[in-house]
PDB file of N, CA, C and O in Angstrom:
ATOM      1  N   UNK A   1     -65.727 -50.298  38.417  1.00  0.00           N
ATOM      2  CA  UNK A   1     -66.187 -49.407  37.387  1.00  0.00           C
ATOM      3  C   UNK A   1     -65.825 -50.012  36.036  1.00  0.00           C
ATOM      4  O   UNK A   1     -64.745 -50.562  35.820  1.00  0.00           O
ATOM      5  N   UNK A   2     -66.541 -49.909  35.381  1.00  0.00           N
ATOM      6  CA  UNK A   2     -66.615 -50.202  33.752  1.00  0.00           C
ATOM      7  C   UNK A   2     -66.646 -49.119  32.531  1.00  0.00           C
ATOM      8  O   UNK A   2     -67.082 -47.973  32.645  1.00  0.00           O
ATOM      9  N   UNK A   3     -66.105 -49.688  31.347  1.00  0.00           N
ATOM     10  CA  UNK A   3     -66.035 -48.471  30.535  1.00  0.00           C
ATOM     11  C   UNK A   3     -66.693 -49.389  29.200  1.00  0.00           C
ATOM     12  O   UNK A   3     -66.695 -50.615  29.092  1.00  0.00           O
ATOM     13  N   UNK A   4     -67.267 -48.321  28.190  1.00  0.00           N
ATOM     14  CA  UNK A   4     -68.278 -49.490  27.179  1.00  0.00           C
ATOM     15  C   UNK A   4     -67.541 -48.721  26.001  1.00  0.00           C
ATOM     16  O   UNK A   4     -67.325 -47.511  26.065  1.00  0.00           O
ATOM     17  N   UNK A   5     -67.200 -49.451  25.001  1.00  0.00           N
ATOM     18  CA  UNK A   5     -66.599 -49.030  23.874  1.00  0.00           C
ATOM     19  C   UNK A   5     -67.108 -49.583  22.614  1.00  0.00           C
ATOM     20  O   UNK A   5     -67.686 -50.636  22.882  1.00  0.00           O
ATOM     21  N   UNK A   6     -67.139 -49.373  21.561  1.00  0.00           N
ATOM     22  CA  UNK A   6     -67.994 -50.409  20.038  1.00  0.00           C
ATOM     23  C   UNK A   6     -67.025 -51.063  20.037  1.00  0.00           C
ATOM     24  O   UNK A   6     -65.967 -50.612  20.475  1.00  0.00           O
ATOM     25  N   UNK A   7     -67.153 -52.494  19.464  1.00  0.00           N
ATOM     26  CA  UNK A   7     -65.965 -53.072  18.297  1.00  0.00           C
ATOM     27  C   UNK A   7     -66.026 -53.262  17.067  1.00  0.00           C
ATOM     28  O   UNK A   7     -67.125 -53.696  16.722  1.00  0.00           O
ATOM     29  N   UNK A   8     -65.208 -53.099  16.148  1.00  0.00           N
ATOM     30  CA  UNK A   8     -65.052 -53.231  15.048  1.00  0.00           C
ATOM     31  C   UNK A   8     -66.708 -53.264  13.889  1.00  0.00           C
ATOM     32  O   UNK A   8     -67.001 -52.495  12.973  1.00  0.00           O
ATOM     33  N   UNK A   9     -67.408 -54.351  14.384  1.00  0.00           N
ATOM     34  CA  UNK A   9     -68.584 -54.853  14.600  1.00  0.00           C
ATOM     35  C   UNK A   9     -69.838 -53.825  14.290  1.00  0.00           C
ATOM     36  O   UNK A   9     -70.600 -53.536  13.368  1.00  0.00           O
ATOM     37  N   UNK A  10     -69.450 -53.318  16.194  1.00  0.00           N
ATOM     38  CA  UNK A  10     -70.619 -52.386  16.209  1.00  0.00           C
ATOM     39  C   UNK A  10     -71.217 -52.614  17.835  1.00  0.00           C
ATOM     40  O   UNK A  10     -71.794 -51.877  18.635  1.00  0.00           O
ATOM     41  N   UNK A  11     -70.706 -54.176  17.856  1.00  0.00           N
ATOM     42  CA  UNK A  11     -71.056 -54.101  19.395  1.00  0.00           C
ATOM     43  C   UNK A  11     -70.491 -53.458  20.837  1.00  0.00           C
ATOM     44  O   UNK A  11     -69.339 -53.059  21.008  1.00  0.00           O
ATOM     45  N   UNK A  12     -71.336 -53.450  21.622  1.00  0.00           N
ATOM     46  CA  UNK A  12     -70.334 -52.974  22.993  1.00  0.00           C
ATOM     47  C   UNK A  12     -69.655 -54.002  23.781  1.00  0.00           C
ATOM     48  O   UNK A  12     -70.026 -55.064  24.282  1.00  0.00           O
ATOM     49  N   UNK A  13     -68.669 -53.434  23.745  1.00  0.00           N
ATOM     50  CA  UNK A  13     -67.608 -53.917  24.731  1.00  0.00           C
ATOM     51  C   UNK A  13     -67.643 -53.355  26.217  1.00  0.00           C
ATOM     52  O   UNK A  13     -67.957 -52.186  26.440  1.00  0.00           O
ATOM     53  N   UNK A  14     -67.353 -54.124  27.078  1.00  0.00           N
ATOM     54  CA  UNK A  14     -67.833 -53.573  28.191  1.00  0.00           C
ATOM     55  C   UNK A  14     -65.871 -54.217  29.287  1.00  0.00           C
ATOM     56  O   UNK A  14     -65.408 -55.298  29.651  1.00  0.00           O
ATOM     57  N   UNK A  15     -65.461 -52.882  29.351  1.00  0.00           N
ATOM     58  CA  UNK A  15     -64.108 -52.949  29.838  1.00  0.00           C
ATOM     59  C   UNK A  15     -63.775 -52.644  31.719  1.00  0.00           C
ATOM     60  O   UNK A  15     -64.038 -51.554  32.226  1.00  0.00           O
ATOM     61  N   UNK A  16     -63.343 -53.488  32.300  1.00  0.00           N
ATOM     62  CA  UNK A  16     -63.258 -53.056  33.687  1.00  0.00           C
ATOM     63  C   UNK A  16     -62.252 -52.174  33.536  1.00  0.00           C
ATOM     64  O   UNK A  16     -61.417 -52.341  32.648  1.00  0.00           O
ATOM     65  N   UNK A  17     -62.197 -50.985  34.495  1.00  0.00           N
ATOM     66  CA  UNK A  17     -61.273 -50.091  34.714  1.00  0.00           C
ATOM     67  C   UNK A  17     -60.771 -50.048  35.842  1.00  0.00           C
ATOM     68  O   UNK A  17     -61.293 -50.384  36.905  1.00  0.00           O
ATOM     69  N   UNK A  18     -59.505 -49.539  35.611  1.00  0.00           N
ATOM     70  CA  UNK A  18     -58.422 -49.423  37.080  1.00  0.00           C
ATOM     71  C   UNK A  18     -59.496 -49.180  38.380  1.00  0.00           C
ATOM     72  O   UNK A  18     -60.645 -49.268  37.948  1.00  0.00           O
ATOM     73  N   UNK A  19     -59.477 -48.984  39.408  1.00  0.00           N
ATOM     74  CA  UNK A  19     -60.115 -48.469  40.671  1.00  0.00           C
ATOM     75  C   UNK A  19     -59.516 -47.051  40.833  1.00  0.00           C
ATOM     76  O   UNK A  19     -60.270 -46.192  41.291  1.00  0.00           O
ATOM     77  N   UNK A  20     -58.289 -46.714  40.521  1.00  0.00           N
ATOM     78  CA  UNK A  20     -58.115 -44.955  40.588  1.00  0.00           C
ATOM     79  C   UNK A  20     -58.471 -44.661  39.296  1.00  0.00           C
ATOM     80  O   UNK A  20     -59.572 -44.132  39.443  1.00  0.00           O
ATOM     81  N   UNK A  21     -58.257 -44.672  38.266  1.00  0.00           N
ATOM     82  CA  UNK A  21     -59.263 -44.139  37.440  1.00  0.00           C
ATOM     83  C   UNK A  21     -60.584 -43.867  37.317  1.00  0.00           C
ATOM     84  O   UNK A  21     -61.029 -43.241  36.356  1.00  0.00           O
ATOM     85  N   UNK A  22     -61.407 -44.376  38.409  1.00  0.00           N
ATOM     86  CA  UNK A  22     -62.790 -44.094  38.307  1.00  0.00           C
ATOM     87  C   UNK A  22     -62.782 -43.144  39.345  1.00  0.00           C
ATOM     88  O   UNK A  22     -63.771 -42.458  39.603  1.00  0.00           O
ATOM     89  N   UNK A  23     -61.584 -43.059  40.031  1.00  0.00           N
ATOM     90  CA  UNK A  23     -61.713 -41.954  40.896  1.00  0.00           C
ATOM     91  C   UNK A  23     -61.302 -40.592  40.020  1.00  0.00           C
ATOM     92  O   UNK A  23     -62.007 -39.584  39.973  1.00  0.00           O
ATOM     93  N   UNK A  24     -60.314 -40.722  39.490  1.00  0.00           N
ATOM     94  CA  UNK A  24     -60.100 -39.840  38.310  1.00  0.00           C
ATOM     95  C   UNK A  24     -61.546 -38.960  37.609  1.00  0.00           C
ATOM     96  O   UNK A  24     -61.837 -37.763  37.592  1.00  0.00           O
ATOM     97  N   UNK A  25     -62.069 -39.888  37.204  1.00  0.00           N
ATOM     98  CA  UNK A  25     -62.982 -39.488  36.632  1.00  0.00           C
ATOM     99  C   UNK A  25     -64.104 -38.860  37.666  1.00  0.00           C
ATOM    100  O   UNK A  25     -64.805 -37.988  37.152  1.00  0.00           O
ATOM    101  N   UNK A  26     -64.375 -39.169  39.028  1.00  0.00           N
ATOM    102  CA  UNK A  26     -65.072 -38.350  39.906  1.00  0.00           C
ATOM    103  C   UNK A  26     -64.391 -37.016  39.967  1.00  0.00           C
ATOM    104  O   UNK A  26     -64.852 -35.976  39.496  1.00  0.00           O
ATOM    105  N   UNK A  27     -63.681 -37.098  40.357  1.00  0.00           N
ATOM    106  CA  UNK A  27     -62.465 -35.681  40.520  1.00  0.00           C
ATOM    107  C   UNK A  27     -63.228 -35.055  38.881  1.00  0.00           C
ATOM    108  O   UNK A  27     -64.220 -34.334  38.775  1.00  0.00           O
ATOM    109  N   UNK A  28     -62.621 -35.457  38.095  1.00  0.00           N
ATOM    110  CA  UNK A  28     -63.351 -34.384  36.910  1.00  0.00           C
ATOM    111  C   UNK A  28     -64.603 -34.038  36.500  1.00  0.00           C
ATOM    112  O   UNK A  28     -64.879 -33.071  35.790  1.00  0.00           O
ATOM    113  N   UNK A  29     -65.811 -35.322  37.228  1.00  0.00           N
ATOM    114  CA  UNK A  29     -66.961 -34.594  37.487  1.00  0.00           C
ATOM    115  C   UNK A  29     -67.220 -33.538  38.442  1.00  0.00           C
ATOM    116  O   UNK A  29     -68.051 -32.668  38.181  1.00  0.00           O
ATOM    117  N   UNK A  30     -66.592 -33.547  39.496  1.00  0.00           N
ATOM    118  CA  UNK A  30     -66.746 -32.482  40.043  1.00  0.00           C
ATOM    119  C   UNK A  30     -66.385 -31.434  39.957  1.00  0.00           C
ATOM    120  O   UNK A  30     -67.020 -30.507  40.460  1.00  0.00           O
ATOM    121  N   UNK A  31     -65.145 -31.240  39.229  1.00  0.00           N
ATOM    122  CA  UNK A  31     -64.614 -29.727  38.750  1.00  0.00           C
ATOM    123  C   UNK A  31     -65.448 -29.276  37.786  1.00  0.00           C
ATOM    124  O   UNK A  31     -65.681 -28.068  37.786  1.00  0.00           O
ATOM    125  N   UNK A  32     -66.045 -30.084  36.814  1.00  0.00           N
ATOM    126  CA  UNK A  32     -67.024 -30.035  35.994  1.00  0.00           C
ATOM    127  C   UNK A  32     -68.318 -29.581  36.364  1.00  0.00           C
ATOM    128  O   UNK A  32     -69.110 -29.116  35.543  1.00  0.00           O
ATOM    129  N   UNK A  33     -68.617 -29.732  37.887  1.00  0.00           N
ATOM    130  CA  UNK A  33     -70.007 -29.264  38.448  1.00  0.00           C
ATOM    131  C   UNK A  33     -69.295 -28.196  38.795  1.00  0.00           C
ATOM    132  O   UNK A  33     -69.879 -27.271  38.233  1.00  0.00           O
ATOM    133  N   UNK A  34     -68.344 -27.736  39.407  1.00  0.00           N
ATOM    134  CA  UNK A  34     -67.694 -26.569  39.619  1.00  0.00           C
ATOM    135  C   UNK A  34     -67.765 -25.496  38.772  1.00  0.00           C
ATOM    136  O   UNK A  34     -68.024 -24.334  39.087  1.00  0.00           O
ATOM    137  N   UNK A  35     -67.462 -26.047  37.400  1.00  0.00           N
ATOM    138  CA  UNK A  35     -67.305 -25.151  36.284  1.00  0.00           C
ATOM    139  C   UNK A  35     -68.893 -24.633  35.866  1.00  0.00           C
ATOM    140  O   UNK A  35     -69.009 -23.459  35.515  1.00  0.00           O
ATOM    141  N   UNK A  36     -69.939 -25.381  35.898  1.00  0.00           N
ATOM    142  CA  UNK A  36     -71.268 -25.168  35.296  1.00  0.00           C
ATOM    143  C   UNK A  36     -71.976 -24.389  37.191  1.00  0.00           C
ATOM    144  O   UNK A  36     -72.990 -24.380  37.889  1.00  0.00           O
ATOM    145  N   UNK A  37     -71.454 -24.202  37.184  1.00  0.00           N
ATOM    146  CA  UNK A  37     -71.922 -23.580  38.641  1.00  0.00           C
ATOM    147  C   UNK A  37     -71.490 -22.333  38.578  1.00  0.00           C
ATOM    148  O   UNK A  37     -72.270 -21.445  38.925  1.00  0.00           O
ATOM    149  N   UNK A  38     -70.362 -22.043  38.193  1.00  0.00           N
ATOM    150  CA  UNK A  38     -69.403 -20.932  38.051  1.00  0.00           C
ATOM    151  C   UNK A  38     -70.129 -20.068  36.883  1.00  0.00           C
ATOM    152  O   UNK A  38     -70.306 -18.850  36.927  1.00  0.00           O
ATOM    153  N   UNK A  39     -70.548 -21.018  35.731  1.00  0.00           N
ATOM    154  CA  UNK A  39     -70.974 -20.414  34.440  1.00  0.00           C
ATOM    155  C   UNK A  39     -72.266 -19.585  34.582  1.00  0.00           C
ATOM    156  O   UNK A  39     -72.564 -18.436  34.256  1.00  0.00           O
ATOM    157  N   UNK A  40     -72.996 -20.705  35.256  1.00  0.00           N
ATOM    158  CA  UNK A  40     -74.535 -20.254  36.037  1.00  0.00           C
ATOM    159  C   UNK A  40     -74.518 -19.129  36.319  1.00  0.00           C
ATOM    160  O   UNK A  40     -75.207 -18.311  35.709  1.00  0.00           O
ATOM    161  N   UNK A  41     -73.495 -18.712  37.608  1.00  0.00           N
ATOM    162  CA  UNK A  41     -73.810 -17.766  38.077  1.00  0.00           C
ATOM    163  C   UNK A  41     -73.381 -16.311  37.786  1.00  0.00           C
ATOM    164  O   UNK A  41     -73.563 -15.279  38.432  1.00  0.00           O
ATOM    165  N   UNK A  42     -72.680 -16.578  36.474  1.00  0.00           N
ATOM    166  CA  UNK A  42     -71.889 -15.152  35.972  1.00  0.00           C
ATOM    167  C   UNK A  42     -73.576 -15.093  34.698  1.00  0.00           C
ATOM    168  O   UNK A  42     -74.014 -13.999  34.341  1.00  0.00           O
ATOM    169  N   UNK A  43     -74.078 -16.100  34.344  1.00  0.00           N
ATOM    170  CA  UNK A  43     -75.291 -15.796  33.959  1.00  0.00           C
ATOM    171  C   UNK A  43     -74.730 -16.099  32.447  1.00  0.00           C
ATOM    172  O   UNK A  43     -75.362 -15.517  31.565  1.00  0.00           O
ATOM    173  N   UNK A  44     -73.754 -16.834  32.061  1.00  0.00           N
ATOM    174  CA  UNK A  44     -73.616 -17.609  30.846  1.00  0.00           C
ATOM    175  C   UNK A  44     -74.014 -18.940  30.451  1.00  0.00           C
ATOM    176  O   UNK A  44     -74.010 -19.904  31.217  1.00  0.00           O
ATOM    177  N   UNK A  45     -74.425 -18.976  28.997  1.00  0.00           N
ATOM    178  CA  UNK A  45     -74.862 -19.840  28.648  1.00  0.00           C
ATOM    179  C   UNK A  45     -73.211 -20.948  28.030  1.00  0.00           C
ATOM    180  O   UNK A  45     -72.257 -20.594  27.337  1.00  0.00           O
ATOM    181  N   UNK A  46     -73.431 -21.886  28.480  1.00  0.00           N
ATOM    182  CA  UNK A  46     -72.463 -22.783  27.109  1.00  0.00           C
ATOM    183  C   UNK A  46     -71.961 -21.993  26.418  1.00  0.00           C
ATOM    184  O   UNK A  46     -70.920 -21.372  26.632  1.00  0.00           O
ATOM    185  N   UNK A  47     -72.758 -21.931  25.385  1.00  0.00           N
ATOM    186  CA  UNK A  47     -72.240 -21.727  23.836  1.00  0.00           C
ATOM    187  C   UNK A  47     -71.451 -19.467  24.038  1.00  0.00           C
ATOM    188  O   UNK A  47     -70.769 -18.928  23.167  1.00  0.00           O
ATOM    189  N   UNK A  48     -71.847 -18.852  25.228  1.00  0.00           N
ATOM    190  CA  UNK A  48     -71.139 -17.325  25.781  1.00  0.00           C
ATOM    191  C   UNK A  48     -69.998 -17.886  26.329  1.00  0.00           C
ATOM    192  O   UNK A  48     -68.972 -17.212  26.423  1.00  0.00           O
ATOM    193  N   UNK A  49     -70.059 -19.264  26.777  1.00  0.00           N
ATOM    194  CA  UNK A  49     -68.535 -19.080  27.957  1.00  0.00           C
ATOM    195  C   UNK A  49     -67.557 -19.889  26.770  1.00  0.00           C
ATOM    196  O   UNK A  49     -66.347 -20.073  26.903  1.00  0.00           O
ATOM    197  N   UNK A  50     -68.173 -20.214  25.883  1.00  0.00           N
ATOM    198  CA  UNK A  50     -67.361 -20.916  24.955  1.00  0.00           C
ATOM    199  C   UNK A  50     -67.017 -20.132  24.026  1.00  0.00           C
ATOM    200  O   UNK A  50     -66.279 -20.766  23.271  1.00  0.00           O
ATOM    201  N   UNK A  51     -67.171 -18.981  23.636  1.00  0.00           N
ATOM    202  CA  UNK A  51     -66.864 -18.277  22.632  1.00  0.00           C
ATOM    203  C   UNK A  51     -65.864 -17.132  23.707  1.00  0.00           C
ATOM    204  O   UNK A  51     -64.953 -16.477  23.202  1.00  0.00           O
ATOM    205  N   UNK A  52     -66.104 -17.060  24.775  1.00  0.00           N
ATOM    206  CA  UNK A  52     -65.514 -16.585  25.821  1.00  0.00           C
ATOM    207  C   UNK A  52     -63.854 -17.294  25.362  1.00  0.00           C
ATOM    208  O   UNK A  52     -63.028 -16.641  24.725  1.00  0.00           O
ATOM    209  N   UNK A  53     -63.639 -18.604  25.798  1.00  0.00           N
ATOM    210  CA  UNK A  53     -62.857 -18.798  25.681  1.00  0.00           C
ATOM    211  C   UNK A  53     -62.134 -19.686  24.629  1.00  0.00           C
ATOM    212  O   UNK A  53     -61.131 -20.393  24.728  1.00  0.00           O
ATOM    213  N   UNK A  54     -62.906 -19.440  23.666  1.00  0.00           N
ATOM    214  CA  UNK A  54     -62.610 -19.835  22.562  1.00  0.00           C
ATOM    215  C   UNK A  54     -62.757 -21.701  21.909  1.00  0.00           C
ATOM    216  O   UNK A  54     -62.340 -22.270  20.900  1.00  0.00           O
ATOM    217  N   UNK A  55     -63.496 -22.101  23.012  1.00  0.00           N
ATOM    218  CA  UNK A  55     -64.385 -23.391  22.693  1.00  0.00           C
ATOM    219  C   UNK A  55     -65.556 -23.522  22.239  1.00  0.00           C
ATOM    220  O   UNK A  55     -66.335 -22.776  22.833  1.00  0.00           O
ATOM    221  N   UNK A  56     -66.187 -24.337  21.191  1.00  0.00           N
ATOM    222  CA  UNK A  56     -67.614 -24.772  21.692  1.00  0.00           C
ATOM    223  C   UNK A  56     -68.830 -25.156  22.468  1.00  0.00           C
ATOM    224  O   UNK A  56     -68.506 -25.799  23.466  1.00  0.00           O
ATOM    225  N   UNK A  57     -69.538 -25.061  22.405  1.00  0.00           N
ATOM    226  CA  UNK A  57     -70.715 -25.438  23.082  1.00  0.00           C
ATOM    227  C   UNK A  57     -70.177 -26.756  23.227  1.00  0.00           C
ATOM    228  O   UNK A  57     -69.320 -27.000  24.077  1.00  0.00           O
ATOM    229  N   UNK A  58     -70.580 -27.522  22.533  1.00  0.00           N
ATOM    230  CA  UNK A  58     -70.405 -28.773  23.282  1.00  0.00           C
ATOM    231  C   UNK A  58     -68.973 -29.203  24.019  1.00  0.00           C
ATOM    232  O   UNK A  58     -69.011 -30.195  24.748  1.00  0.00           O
ATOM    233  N   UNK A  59     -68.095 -28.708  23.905  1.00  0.00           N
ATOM    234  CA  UNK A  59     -66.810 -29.096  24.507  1.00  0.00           C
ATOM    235  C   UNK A  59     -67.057 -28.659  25.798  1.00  0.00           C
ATOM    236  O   UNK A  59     -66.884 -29.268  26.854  1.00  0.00           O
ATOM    237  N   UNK A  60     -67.454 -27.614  25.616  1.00  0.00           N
ATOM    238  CA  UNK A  60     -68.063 -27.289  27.256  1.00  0.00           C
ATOM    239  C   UNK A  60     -68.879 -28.076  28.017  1.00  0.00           C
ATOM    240  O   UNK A  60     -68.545 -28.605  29.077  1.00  0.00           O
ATOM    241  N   UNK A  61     -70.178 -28.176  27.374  1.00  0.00           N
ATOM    242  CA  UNK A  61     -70.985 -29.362  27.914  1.00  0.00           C
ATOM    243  C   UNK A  61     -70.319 -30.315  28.422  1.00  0.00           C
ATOM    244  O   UNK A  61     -70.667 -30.766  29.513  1.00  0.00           O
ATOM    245  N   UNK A  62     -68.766 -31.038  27.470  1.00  0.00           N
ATOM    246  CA  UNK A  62     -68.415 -32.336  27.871  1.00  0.00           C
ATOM    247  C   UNK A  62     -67.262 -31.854  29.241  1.00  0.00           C
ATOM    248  O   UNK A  62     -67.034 -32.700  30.105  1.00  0.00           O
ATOM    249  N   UNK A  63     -66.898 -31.095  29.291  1.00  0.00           N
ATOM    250  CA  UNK A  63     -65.699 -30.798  30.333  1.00  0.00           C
ATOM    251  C   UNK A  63     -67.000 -30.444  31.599  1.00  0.00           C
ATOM    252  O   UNK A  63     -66.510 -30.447  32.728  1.00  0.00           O
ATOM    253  N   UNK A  64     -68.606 -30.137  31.574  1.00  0.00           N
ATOM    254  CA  UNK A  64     -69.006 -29.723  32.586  1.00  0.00           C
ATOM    255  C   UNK A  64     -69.514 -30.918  32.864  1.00  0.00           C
ATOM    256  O   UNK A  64     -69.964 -30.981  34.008  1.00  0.00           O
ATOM    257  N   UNK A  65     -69.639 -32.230  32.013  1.00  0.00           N
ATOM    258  CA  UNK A  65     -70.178 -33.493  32.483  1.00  0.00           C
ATOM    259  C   UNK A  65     -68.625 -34.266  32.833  1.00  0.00           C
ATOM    260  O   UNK A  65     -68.627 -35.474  33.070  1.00  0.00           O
ATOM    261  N   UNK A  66     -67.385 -33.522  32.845  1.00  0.00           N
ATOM    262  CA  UNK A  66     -66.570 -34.477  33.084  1.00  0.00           C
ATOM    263  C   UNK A  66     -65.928 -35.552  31.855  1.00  0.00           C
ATOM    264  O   UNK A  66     -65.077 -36.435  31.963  1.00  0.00           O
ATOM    265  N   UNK A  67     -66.388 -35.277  31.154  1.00  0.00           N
ATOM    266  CA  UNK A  67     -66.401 -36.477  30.142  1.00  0.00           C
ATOM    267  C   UNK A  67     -64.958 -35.981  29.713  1.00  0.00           C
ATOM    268  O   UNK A  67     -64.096 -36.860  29.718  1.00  0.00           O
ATOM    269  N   UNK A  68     -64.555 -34.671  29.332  1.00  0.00           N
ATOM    270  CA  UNK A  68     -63.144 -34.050  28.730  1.00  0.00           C
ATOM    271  C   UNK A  68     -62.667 -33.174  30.140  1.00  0.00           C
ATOM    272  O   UNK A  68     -63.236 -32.716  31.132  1.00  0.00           O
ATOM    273  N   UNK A  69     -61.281 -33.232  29.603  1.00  0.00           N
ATOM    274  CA  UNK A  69     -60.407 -32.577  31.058  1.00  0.00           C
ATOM    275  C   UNK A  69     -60.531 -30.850  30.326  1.00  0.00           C
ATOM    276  O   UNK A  69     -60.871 -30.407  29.229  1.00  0.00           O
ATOM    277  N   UNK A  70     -60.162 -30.394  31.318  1.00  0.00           N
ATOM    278  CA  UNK A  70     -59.678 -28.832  31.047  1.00  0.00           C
ATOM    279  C   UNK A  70     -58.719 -29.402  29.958  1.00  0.00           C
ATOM    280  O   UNK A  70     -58.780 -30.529  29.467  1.00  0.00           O
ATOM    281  N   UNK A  71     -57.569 -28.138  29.590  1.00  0.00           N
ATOM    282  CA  UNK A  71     -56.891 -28.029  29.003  1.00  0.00           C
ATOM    283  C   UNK A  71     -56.075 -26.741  29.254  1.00  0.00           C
ATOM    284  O   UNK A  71     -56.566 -25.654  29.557  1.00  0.00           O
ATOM    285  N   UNK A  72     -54.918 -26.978  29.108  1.00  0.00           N
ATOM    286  CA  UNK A  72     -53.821 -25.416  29.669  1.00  0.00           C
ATOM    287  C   UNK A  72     -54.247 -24.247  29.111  1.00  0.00           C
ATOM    288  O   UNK A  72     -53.986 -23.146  29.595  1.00  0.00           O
ATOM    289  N   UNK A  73     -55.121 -24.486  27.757  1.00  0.00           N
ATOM    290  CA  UNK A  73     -54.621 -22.907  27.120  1.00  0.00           C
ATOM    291  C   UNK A  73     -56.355 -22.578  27.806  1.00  0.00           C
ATOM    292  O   UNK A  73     -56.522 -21.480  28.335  1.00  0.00           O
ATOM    293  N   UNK A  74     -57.362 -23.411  27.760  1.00  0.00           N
ATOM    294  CA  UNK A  74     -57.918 -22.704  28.839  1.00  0.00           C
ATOM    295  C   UNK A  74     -58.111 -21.577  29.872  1.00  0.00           C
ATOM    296  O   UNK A  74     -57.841 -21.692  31.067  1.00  0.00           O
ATOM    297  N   UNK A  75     -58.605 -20.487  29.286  1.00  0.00           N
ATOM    298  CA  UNK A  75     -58.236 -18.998  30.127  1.00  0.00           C
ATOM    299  C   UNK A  75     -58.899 -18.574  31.230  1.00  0.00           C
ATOM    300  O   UNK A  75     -58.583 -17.513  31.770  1.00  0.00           O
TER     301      UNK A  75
END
């Protein structure tokens, strides 16, 4: 697994990553499909479950693509 980052520049960098870290990151896509599954079916949108709990729309988006972890204060 690889990770792509800019440099300085502007170009991409293209970084190999650990082998458990990309597992890492499966694990949080899937809690992430967990979570947008969960949202679905209480019949919220993003931007309701985020004001729900006091996030944004997009922070949500990124924790339901995995991209950001939960967080404790998370309710």
């Amino acid at each position: 697994m690889s990770a792509v980052r800019k440099s300085e520049s502007g170009e991409d960098i293209r970084t190999e990553l650990p082998e458990d870290l990309g597992e890492v990151s499966d694990f949080f896509r899937a809690i992430g499909k967990q979570i947008k599954l969960l949202r679905e079916r209480a019949g919220l949108t993003r931007k309701e479950l985020g004001e729900l709990v006091g996030y944004g729309e997009r922070l949500i988006s990124s924790v339901e693509r995995g991209v950001r972890t939960l967080q404790p204060e998370l309710k």
